[in-house]
C-alpha positions in Angstrom: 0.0 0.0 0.0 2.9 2.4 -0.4 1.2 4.5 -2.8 2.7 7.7 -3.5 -0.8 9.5 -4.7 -4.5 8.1 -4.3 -4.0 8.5 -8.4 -1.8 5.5 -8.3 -4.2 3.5 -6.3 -6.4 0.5 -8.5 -9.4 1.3 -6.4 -9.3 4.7 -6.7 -9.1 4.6 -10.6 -11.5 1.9 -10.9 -14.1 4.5 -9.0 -13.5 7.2 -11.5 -13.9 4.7 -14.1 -17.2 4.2 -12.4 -18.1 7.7 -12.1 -17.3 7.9 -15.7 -19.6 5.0 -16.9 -22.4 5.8 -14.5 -21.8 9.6 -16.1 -22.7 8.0 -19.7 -25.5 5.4 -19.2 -27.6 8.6 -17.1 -26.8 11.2 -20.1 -29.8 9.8 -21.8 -32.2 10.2 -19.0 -35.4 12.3 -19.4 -34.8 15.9 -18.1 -37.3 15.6 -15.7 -34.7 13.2 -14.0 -32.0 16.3 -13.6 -32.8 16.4 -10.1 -34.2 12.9 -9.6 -31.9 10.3 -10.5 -29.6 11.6 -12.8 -28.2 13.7 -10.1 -28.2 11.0 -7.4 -26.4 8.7 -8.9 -23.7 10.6 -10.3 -23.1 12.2 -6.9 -23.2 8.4 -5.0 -20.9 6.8 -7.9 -18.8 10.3 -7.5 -18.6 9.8 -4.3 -16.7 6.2 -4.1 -13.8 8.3 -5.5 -14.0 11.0 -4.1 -13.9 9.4 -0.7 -10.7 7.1 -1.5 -8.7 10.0 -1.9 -9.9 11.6 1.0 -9.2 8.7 3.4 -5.3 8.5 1.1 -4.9 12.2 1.9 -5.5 11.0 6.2 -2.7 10.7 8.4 -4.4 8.3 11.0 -5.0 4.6 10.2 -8.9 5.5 12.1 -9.6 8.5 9.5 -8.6 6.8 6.6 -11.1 3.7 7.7 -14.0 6.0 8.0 -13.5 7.3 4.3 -13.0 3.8 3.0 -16.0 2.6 4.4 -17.8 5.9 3.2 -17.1 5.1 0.0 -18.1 1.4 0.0 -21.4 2.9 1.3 -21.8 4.7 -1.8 -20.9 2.5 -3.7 -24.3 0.4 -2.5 -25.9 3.3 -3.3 -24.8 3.5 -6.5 -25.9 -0.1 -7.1 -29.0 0.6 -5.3 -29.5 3.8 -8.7 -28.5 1.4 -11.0 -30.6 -1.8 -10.2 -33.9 1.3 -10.0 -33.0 2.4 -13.0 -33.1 -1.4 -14.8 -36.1 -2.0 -13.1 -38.0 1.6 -14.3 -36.4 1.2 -17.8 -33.9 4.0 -18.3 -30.6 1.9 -18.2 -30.5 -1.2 -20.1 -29.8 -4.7 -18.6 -26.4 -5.0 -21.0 -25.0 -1.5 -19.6 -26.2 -2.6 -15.9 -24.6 -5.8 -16.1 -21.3 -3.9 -17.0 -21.6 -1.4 -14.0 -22.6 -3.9 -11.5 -19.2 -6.0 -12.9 -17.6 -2.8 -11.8 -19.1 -2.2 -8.4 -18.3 -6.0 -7.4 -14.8 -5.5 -8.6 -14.6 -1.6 -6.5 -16.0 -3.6 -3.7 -13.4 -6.0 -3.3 -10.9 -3.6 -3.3 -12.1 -1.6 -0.8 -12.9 -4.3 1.3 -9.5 -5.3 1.0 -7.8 -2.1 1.6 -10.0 -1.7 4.9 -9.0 -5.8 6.3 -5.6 -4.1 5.7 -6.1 -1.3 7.6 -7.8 -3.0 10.5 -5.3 -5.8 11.3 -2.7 -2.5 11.1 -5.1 -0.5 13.7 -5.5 -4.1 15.9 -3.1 -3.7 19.0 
């Protein structure tokens, strides 16, 4: 975990790659979604990178936890858009299947990178 910038970190570019695809497949939603979903999701799928590099950029093993397991929790959020917006019929179930393979794969990380971190913080 010697990272020398939350850039360099897989989990942290697989979350932008994330934000990015989450960004595309909500591009096409109806306007009336601006504030609904479209918004929502982009800000939870923003927010699983946006919270890596917040917990990289904290000094204590205990700060960097909490962000890591912020951005796991958006990242069920984001799940939670995505699976809503299959079932309503905005995203289709071949662009879903693709995100959700990239959630499971951000999820992983994260979970190890905070196993890590707690057998570090474990007296």
């Amino acid at each position: 975990m010697g990272f020398n910038a939350f850039e360099d970190m897989p989990v942290w570019q697989k979350g932008m790659d994330l934000a990015q695809q989450i960004f595309l497949i909500s591009d096409g939603l109806s306007r009336k979604e601006d504030y609904g979903l479209t918004s929502q999701i982009r800000r939870s799928a923003l927010s699983v990178a946006g919270n890596i590099a917040e917990g990289f950029g904290r000094r204590h093993t205990r700060d960097k936890l909490r962000f890591y397991y912020a951005s796991r929790g958006s990242l069920a959020e984001t799940r939670n858009h995505v699976i809503y917006g299959l079932r309503v019929g905005y995203f289709k179930e071949g662009e879903c299947c693709r995100v959700k393979g990239s959630i499971d794969e951000i999820w992983k990380g994260l979970n190890a990178l905070i196993r890590t971190l707690e057998n570090r913080a474990q007296p």
